[in-house]
C-alpha positions in Angstrom: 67.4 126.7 12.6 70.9 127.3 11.1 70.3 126.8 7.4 71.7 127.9 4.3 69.3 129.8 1.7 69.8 127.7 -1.3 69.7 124.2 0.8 66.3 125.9 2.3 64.6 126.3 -1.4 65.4 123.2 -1.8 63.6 121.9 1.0 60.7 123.2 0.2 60.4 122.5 -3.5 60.5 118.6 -2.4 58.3 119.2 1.2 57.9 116.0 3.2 54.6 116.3 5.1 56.0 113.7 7.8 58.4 116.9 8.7 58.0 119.8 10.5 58.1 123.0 8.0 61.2 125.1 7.8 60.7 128.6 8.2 63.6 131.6 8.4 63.1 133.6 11.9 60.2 135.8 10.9 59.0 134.5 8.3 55.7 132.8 7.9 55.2 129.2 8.1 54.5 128.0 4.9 53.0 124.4 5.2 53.1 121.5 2.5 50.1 120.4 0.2 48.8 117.5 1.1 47.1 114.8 -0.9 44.4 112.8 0.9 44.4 110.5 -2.5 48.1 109.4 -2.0 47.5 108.2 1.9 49.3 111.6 3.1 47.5 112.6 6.8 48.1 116.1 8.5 50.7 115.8 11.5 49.4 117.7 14.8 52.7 119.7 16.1 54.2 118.9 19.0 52.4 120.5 21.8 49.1 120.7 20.0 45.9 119.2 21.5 44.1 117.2 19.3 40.5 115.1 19.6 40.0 113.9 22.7 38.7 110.3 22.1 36.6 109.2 24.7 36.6 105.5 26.0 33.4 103.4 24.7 31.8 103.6 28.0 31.8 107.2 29.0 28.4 108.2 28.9 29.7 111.1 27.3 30.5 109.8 24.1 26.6 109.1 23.4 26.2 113.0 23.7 29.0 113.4 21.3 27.0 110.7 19.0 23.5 112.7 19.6 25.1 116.3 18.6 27.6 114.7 15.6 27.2 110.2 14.4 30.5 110.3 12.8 32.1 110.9 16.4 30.7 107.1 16.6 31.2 106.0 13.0 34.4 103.9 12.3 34.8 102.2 8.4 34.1 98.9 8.3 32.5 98.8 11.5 29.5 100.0 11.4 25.7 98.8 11.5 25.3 95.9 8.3 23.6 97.5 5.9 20.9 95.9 3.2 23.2 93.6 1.5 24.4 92.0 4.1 21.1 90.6 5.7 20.5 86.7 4.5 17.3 86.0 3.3 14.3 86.1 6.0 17.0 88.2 8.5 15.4 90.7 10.2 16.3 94.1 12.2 15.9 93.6 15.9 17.1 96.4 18.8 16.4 95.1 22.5 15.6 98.4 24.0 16.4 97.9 28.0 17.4 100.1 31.1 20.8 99.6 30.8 23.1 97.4 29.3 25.7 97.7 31.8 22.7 96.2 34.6 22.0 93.2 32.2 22.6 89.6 33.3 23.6 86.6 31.4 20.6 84.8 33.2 18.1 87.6 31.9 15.5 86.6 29.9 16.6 89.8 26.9 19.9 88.0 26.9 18.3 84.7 25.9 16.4 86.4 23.2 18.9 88.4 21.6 21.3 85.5 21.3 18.7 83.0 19.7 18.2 85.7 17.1 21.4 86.7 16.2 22.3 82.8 16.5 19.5 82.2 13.3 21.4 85.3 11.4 19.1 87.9 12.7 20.6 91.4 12.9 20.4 92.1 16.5 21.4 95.7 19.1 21.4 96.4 22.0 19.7 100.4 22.9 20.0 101.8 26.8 17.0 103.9 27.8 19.1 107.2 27.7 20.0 106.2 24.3 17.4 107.9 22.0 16.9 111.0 19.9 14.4 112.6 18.4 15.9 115.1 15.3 14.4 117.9 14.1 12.6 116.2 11.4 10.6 113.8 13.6 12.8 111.3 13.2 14.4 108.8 15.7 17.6 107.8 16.3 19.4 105.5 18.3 22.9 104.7 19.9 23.4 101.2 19.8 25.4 97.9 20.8 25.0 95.6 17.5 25.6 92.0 18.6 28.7 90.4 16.9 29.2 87.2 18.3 26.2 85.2 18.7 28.0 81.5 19.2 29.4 82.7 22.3 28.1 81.2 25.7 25.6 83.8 27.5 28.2 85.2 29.4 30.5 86.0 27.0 27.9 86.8 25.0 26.7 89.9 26.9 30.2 90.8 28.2 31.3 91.4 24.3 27.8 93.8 24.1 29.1 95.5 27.0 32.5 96.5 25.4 31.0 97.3 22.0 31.8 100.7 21.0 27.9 101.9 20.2 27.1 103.1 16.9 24.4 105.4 15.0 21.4 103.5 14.3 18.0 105.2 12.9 15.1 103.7 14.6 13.0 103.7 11.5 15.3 101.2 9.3 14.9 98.4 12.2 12.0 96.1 11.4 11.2 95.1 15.4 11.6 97.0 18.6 11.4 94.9 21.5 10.6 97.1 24.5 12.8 95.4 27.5 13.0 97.9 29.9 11.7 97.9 33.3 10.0 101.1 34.8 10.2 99.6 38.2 13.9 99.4 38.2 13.7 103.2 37.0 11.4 104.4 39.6 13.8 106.2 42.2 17.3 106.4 40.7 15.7 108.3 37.7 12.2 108.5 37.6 12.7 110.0 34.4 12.9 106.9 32.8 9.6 104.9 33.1 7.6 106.6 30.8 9.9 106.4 27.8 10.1 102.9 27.0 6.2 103.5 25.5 6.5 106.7 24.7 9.9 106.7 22.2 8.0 103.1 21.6 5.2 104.7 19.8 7.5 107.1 18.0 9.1 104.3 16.3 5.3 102.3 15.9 4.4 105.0 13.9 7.2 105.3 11.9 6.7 102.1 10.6 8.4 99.6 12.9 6.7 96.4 14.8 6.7 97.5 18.2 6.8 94.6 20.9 4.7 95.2 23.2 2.0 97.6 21.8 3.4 100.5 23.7 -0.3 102.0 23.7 -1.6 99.0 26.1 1.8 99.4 27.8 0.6 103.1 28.6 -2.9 102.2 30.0 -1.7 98.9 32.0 0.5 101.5 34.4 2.6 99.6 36.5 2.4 95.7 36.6 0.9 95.4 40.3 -2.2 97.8 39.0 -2.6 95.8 35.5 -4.4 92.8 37.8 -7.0 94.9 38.3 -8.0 94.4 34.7 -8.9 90.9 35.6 -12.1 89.7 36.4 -12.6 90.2 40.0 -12.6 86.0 40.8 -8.7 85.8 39.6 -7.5 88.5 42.0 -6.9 88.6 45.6 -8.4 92.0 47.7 -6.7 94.7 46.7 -6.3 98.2 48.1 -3.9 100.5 46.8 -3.5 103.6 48.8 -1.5 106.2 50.9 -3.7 106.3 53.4 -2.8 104.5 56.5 -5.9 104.5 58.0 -7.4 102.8 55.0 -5.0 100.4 55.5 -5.9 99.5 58.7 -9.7 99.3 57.8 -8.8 96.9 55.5 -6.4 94.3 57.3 -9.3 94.1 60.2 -12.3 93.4 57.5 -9.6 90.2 56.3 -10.1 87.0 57.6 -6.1 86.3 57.7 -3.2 88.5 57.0 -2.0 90.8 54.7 0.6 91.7 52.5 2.0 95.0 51.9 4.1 96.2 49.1 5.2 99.3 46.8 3.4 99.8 44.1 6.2 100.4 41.4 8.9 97.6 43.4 10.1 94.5 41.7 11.7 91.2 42.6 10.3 91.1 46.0 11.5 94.2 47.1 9.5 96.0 50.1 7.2 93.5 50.9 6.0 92.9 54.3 3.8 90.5 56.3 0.6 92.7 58.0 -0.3 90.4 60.9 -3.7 91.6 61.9 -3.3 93.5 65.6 0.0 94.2 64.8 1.3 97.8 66.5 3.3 98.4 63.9 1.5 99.0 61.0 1.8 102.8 60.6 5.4 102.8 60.8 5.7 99.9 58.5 3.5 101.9 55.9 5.4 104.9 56.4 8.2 102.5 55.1 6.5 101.4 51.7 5.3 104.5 50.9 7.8 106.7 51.2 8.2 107.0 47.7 4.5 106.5 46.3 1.4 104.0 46.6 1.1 100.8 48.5 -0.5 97.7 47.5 -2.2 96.2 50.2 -3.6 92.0 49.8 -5.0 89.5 51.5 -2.4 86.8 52.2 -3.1 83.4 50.6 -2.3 80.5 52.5 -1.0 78.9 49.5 1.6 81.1 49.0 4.1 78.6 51.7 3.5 76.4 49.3 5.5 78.9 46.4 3.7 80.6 43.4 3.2 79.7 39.5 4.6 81.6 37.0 2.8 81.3 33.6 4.2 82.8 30.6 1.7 84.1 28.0 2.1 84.9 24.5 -0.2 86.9 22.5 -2.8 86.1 24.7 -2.1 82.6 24.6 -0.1 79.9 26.9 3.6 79.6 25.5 4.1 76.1 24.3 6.9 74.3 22.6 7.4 70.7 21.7 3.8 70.1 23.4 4.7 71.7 27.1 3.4 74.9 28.7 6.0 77.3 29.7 5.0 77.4 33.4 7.1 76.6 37.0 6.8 77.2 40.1 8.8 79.4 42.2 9.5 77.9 46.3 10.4 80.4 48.9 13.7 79.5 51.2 12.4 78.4 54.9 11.0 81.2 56.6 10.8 83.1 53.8 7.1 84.5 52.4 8.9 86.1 49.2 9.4 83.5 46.2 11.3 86.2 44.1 14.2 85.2 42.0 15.6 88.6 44.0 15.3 86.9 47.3 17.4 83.5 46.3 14.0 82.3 45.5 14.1 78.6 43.9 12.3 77.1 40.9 10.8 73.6 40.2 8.6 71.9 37.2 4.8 72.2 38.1 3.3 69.4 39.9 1.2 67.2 37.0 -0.8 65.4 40.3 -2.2 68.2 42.2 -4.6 70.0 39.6 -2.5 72.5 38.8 -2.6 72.2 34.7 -6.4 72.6 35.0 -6.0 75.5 37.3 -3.1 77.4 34.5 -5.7 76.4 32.3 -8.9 78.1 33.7 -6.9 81.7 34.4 -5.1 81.4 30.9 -8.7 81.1 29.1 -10.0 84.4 31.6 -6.9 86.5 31.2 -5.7 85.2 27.7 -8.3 87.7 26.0 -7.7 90.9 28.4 -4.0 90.5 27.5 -4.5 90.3 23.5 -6.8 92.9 23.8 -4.3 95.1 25.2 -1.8 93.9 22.7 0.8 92.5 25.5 3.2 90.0 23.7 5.0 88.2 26.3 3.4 88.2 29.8 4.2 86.3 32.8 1.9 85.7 35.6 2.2 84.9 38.9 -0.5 82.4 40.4 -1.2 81.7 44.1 -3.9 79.3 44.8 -5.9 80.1 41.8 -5.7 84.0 42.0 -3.3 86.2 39.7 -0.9 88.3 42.3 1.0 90.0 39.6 1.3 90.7 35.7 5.0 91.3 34.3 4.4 93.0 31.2 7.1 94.6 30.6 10.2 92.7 31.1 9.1 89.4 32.5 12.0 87.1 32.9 12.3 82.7 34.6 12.1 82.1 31.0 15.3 80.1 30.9 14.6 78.6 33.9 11.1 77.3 32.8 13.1 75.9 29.4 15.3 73.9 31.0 12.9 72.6 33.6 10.4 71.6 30.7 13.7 70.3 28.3 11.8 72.7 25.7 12.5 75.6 23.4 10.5 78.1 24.5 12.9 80.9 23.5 12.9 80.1 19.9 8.9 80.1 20.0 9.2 83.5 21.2 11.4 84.4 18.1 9.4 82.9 15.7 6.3 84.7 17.1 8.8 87.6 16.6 9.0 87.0 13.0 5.5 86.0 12.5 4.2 89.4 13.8 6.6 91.2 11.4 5.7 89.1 8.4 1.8 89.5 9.5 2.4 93.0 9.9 3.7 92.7 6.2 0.9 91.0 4.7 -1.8 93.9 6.6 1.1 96.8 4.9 
């Protein structure tokens, strides 16, 4: 640069740090002071790569947030701290697969708006989301909920785009453990165990961890908790690889049979076992390719659809004087009565003895399920015998609210808050 030597002291007795410097050919580049204080930022030069900021949704940013929080950390932005709770608000994370896989019909998203809707201070934590530092303690990247008003859809599609943020696991005041293992079980069997193990991490760190996730660890998966039952509210069970056993079994039935994964969900895998039928090995061979079967007499009832009862703390949920129960009606031709499968739903009959039935099993299982500290439970009934236990994410509970015009979610929140302030009172 063509500039005289007198004009260039000049220059830089006055620097600007919006310019470039202004150097003589070889000399050395002498760059301005700059004051943080006065609002004066560093300028990158032309041609020199900065920080790469990754989009909120690149899984890589949460390894940028494990290894440094800042990365995640914006002014203004982040996580409310003590003084901005209102009185009685309480920390809550929703820890669930992934928050990308949510639905605005799920059960979590119900939850998390009614307590962010009372003031609560709700997040949202994916099951890849967790760190354990070197001091034994853990963190969290998280999806804090900012606009609780908004209708479930827009609700959850605002969680979705939040940019996640640090969050230490210890300063929340309840965990909710949302995830489901089944989901989990072949894209990354990695994940099913972590739900109770990070889960009792954070119990013994202090936090109120929902469900225990010690009795979350001995139930196993949900088909195998029934077994915990007493042996009058279960079908016949087998639960093996063993084809032959399978066979065995179907002929000492006086019907049919279902067979189904042991670790599937929402009706996925299940077969009719007509007894005599040829193809039974190869339609083994299908379930268990990737673990145990679960082999049961077939109930008649079922053509008649199931009962889901929801349980809380060992108890039938009520609100406003109704039981949170409903039934679920296959589609013609269909055995399944999984919401999966286009499954329907409808209020329980009050004629045909079913509230007495709900009520026999709740008094039998109610106990086993306290025991094993289980907070919400949902069970599904066929002809007075319990098929299934969903213990760890069990969902219909919007759809059993508005069949029963009660609030059932919010008696699940204030159960929420109850254990916390209980856990309180026992601190």
């Amino acid at each position: 640069m063509a500039c005289a030597p007198r004009l260039l002291r000049r220059y830089r007795a006055f620097p600007d740090p919006r310019r470039p410097p202004v150097h003589l050919r070889g000399e050395p580049v002498r760059r301005p002071r700059l004051h943080p204080a006065r609002g004066q930022r560093a300028l990158r030069r032309p041609g020199t790569p900065g920080r790469r900021r990754l989009p909120p949704h690149d899984p890589r940013r949460r390894a940028q947030a494990a290894r440094n929080p800042s990365v995640l950390h914006r002014p203004g932005r982040g996580p409310p701290g003590d003084d901005d709770l209102g009185a009685g608000a309480v920390r809550i994370a929703f820890l669930v697969s992934a928050v990308a896989d949510e639905k605005d019909i799920y059960t979590t998203t119900a939850l998390a708006r009614e307590a962010a809707r009372r003031g609560h201070d709700v997040a949202y934590v994916d099951i890849d989301g967790l760190t354990v530092a070197p001091d034994g303690r853990m963190h969290a990247v998280a999806r804090h909920v900012r606009s609780p008003h908004d209708g479930p859809a827009d609700f959850l599609r605002k969680v979705v785009a939040t940019v996640p943020e640090p969050l230490a696991v210890e300063k929340l005041d309840v965990l909710m453990l949302r995830n489901t293992p089944a989901f989990d079980a072949l894209r990354r069997p990695w994940a099913q165990p972590v739900g109770h193990l990070f889960g009792e991490l954070a119990r013994r760190s202090g936090v109120v961890v929902l469900s225990d996730p010690r009795g979350l660890a001995l139930a196993g998966p949900d088909k195998l908790y029934t077994l915990r039952f007493p042996e009058r509210l279960r079908p016949r069970t087998l639960i093996t690889r063993d084809v032959d056993a399978v066979r065995e079994f179907v002929g000492d039935l006086a019907g049919d049979a279902i067979l189904k994964p042991l670790h599937g969900c929402c009706g996925q895998g299940v077969f009719l076992l007509v007894r005599g039928d040829p193809n039974v090995r190869p339609i083994f061979e299908a379930v268990a390719a990737h673990g145990y079967a679960v082999v049961q007499e077939y109930l008649p009832a079922n053509e008649r659809g199931s009962h889901r009862l929801f349980m809380l703390d060992g108890e039938p949920l009520t609100a406003g004087g109704s039981i949170a129960a409903m039934r679920l009606l296959p589609r013609d031709g269909e055995i399944r009565s999984n919401f999966g499968v286009a499954g329907t739903i409808a209020a329980p009959d009050p004629d045909d003895g079913t509230a007495e039935v709900l009520h026999e099993i709740a008094e039998a299982a109610g106990p086993v399920l306290a025991a094993d500290g289980m907070f919400l439970a949902a069970l599904d009934i066929v002809g007075g015998k319990i098929l299934e236990a969903g213990l760890w994410s069990p969902g219909g509970l919007r759809g059993a609210q508005r069949l029963a015009g009660a609030d059932f979610v919010g008696a699940v929140i204030d159960a929420v808050t109850g254990r916390l302030a209980a856990a309180g009172a026992e601190g």
